[in-house]
N, C-alpha and C positions, 0 to 999 in steps of 0.2 A: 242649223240656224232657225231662228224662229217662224212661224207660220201663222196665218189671218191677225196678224197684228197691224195697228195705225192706220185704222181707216181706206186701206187699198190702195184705190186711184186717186183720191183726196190729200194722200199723207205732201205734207210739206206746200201744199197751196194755200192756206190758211193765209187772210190779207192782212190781219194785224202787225205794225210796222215789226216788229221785233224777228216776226214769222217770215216776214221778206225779206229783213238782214242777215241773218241765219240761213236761209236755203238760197239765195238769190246774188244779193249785194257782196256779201262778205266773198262768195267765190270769188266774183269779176274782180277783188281788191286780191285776195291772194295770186289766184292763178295767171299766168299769163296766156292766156287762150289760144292766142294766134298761133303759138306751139306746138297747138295741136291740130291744126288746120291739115285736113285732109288723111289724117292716122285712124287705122283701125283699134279702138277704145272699150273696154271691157269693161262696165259699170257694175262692181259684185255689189248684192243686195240694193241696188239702182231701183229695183221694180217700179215706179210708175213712170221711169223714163224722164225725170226733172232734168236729167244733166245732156240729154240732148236738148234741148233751150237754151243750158248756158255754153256747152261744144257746137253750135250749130252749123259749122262748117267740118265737124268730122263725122265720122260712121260710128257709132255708140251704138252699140249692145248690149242690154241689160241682162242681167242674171239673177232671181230672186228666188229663193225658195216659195214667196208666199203668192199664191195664184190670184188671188184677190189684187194684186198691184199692177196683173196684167205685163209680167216683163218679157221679153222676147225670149227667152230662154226659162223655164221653170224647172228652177234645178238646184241642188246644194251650194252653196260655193266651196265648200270647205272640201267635196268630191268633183264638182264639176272640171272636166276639162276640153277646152275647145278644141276644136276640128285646127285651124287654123291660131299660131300665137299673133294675141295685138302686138300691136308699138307700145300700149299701156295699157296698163288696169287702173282702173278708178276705185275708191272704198270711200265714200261719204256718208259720215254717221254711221258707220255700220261695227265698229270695234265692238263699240258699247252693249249688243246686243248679245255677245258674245263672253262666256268665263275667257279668262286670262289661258288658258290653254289652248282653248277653241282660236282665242287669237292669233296663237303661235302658231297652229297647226295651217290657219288658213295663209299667214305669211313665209310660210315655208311650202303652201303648196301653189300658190303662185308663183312664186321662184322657178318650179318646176318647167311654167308654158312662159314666161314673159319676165325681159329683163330689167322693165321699167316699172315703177308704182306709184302714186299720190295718194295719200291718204289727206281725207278732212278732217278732222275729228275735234269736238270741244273738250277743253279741259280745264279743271278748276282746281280750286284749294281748297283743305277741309273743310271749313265751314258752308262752303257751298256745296260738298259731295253731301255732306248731312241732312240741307235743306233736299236736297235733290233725291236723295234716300227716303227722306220723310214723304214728298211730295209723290215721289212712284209709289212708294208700299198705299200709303193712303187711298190711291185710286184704284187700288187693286192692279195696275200697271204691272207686266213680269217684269223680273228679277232683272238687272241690268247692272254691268259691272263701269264704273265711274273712272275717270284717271286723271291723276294728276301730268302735270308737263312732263316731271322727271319718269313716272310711271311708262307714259307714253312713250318716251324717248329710248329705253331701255328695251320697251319692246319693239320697236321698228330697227331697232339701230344694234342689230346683230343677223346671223348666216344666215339666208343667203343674202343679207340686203347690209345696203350701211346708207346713211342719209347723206342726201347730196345737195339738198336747199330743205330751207325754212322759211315761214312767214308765220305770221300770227295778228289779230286780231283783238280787240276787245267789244263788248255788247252788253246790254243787262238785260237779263231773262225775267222776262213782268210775270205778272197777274194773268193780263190778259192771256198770252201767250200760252202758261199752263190751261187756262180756260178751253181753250179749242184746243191743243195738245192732248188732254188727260181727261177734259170735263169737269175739272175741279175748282172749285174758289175760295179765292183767300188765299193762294195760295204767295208766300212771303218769295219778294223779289231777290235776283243776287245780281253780279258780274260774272259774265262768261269768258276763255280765252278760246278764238277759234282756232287751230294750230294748221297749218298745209306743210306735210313735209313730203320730198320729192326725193324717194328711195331708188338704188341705181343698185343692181345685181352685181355681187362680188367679183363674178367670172368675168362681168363685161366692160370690156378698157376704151369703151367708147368714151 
């Protein structure tokens, strides 16, 4: 997974309203928090720690490859494995930063310590992967793999895992927002969908 990427301890604090619905607002409308009230919580690629503010009643551990984010654990996710398995592992924003391989590898090896998962992840429709393409390569941004619903949905929703709730969102992704994202301007607004699907382990008949 990637390393000294998005500004470290900064990343997703940005006050622009778009920047707060996205990391902040849109969670407390998907997830239902109180669920996890008092659960041992595996944050992969979490590094600066945002999702304990919105879990603030569980024990969250982050895991991030990149040391600049400062996560409680500095370590691969896609090798990491904990001492002890959570109740859950969290993945917020973090698919995208990975090739479609690297995706399946790390949700197969989660499977391995833990029988629960949530992933957040945004997804769009062509014309906003293009703008979105255009908008990363132009800032010199790495390479970043885009997904559509159905994309997304094919990959979470096979062995070891099969989906067991959905929610979804809508947002538009401004100017501004790429501005302190990327450091770029001008850059052409779209709609986002924020998706929360809540993946439950084959084996477990909970």
């Amino acid at each position: 997974m990637a390393q000294d990427v998005d500004g470290g301890t900064t990343f997703g604090t940005w006050t622009d309203s778009c920047a707060q619905y996205m990391y902040k607002t849109s969670f407390l409308e998907l997830v239902n928090t109180e669920q996890f009230r008092g659960m041992n919580v595996l944050d992969v690629g979490g590094g600066n720690g945002l999702l304990k503010t919105l879990l603030s009643e569980a024990n969250v551990t982050t895991v991030d490859i990149d040391a600049n984010k400062r996560p409680d654990i500095c370590q691969d996710a896609l090798t990491y494995i904990p001492d002890t398995s959570p109740d859950v592992v969290f993945g917020r924003y973090v698919l995208h930063y990975l090739t479609t391989t690297q995706a399946t590898r790390l949700l197969a090896h989660i499977g391995t310590y833990c029988k629960r998962m949530v992933i957040i992840q945004f997804v769009n429709d062509w014309s906003a992967i293009d703008i979105k393409r255009s908008i990363s390569q132009g800032s010199g941004d790495h390479a970043k793999t885009f997904y559509r619903w159905s994309d997304l949905f094919a990959l979470c929703d096979r062995q070891p895992w099969v989906i067991n709730r959905t929610a979804t969102t809508k947002t538009t992704i401004t100017a501004e927002f790429y501005r302190n994202r990327l450091g770029v301007s001008g850059a052409r607004q779209h709609t986002e969908s924020i998706v929360m699907l809540e993946l439950q382990h084959i084996g477990d008949n909970k």
